[in-house]
N, C-alpha and C positions, 0 to 999 in steps of 0.2 A: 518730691516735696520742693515748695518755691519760698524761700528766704531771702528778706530783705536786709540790709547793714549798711553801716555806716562805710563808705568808700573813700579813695578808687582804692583797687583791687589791691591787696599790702597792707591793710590794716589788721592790727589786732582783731578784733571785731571781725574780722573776715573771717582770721583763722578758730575762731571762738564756733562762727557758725559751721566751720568745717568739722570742727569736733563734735557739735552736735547731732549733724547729719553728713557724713561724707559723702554721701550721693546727691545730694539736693542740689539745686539750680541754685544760683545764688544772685543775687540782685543789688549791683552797689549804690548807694545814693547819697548823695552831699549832708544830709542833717540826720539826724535821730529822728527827727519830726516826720520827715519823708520814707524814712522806714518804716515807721509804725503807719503811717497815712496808706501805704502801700497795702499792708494788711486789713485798712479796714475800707480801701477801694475794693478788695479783692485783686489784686494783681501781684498777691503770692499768698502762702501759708499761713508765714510767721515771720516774726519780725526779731533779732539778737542784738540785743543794748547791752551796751555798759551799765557796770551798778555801782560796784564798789571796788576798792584796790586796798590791798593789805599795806598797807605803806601812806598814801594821800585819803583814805577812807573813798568818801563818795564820788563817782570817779562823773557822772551826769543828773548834774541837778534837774536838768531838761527831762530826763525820761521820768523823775521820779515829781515834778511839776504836771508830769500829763498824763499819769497815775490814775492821779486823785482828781481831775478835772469831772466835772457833772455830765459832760456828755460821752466818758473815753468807756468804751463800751468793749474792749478785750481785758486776758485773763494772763497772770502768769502762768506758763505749762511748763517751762521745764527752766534747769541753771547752766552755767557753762564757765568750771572756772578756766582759767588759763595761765599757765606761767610765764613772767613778763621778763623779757630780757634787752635792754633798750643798749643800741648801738653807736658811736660816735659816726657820722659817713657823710660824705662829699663827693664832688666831682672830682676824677683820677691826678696827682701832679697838685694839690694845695700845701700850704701851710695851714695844717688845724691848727694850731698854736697860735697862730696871728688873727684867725679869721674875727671878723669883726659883725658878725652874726650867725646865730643857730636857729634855724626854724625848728616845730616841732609844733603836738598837741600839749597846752599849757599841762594835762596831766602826767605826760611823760617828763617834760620840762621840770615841773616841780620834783617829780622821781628821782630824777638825776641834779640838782641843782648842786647839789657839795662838789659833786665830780669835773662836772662842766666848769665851776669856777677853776678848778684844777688842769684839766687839758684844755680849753678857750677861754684865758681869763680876758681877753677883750671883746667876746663875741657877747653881742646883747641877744636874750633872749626873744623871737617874734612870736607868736600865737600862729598856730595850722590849724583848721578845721580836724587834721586828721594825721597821724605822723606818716603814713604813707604820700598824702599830700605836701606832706613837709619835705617827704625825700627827694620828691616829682619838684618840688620849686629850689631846693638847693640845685638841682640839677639844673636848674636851666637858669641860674646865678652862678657861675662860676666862683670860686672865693668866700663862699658861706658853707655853714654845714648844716647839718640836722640830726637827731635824733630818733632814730624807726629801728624796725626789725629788720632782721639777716633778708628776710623774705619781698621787704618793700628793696632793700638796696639791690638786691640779685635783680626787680624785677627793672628799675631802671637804672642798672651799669654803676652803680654809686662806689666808690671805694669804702673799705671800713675801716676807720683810721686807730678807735678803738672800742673796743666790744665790752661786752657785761656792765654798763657804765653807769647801772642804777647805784643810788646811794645805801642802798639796803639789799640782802641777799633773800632768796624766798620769798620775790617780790611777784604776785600775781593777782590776777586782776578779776570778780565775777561779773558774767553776765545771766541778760535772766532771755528766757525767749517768751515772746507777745504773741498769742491766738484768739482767735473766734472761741472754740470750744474749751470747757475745764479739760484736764487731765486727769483719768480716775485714778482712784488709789492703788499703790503697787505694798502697802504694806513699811515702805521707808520712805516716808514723805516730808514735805515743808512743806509749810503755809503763809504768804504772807498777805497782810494786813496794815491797815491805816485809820486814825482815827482822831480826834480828839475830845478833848475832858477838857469841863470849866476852868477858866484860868484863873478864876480871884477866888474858888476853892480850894484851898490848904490840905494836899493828901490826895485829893482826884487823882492824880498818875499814878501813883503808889498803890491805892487801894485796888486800882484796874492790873497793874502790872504781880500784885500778890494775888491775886486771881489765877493767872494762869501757875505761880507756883503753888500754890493749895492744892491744884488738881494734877498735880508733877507734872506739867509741861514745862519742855525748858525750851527758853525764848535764846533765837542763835543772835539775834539783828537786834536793836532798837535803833532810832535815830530822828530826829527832829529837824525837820522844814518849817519856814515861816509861813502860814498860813495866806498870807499875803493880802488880808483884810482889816488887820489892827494889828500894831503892832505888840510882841507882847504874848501872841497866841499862835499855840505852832500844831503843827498837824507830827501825829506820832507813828512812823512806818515800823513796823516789827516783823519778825520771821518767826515762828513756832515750829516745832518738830513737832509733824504730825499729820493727818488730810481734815478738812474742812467736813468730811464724813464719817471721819473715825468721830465714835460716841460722845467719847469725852470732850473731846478738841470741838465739836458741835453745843456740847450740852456749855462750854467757856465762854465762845462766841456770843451764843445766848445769852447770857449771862450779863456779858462786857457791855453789851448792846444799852443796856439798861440803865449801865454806870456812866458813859458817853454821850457827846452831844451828837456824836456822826462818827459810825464807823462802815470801814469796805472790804471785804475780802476781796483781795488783788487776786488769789487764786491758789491751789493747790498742786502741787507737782513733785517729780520723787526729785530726793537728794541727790547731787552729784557723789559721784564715786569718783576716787584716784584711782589709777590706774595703778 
């Protein structure tokens, strides 16, 4: 199998797709965008985005803007959570205490934000594409730091100045994987979905959302993006426990369809297990 992710080599995201397939080819690329673009050139599989983080919630508004786009033409198949454990590191022989900047991906960034004020209280925070990219540019800054995994500093020499340095513990992060084809039912599945209801109707969400509990589905996600047409009206992502072919969870779908102005099954795929 051939996997696209967000890069270079050291990101979360990397190791997400290494969990989901440890034999697969792996393919890094500078955006999300180019990830998913990968899979629907055909120059790999599957594509493993970020989605959400227990701690900052939605972790790429990017993957879930190109979702719901009219022309995006793959499927959720499967999820990938990950446990996040974000690192203080720099180049060997600094002053972290004085440094007067920390690169990082603004989601880690905000992860850590209590802490960092605590061990770099003069480093201003920069934006990285990617906290592996983050660790790759402290590196070749002498005097700044950054924020990444044990696994990006190993890969370029970085020192760890100090570890576990998210603000919250049992901090981890899902991704989802992007394919050509559905995923069939394994019996323990999710579903997710996207939609929206009239906005100047009083109960629309409500009425759609007690739907799926009438028919005992229980909804794991909800979350709302701006629809990015008026403002005022948002598009509604949700996850249900269930496959898009189990009876019931089909005979709802149906149903919702009819209460909404536009709805999409993003796809169906089995539930991550912990290990």
């Amino acid at each position: 199998m051939r996997i696209s992710h967000l890069g270079p080599t050291g990101t979360y995201t990397e190791a997400a797709s290494r969990r989901f397939d440890p034999t697969a080819d792996l393919l890094p690329v500078a955006t999300v965008a180019a990830a998913i673009q990968a899979v629907r050139d055909g120059e790999v599989d599957a594509a493993v985005c970020a989605m959400e983080n227990s701690i900052e919630g939605s972790v790429s508004i990017e993957t879930m803007d190109i979702l719901i786009r009219p022309e995006f033409d793959l499927r959720v198949v499967g999820e990938v959570v990950v446990a996040i454990q974000h690192h203080l590191v720099g180049a060997p022989g600094i002053n972290a205490a004085g440094a007067e900047v920390v690169y990082s991906h603004p989601q880690a960034l905000a992860q850590c934000r209590r802490r960092l004020a605590e061990l770099a209280p003069s480093a201003k925070p920069v934006a990285a594409l990617s906290t592996a990219g983050a660790v790759e540019a402290s590196m070749q800054e002498p005097g700044t730091l950054a924020v990444g995994s044990q696994h990006a500093a190993e890969l370029f020499g970085a020192t760890i100045y100090a570890r576990d340095i998210g603000d919250e513990r049992d901090n981890e992060t899902r991704f989802v994987v992007l394919a050509r084809e559905d995923a069939p039912p394994t019996g323990d599945d999710k579903t997710s979905l996207a939609f929206t209801v009239p906005h100047d109707r009083p109960g629309s969400l409500v009425e759609v959302l007690q739907l799926f509990a009438q028919h005992g589905l229980n909804l794991t996600r909800i979350e709302s993006r701006p629809t990015r047409q008026q403002l005022g009206t948002y598009v509604f992502f949700c996850d249900v426990q269930g496959h898009q072919r189990d009876a019931v969870v089909a005979a709802v779908l149906d149903e919702a369809r009819g209460m909404t102005q536009w709805l999409r099954v993003l796809g169906s795929y089995p539930r991550w297990k912990r290990a």
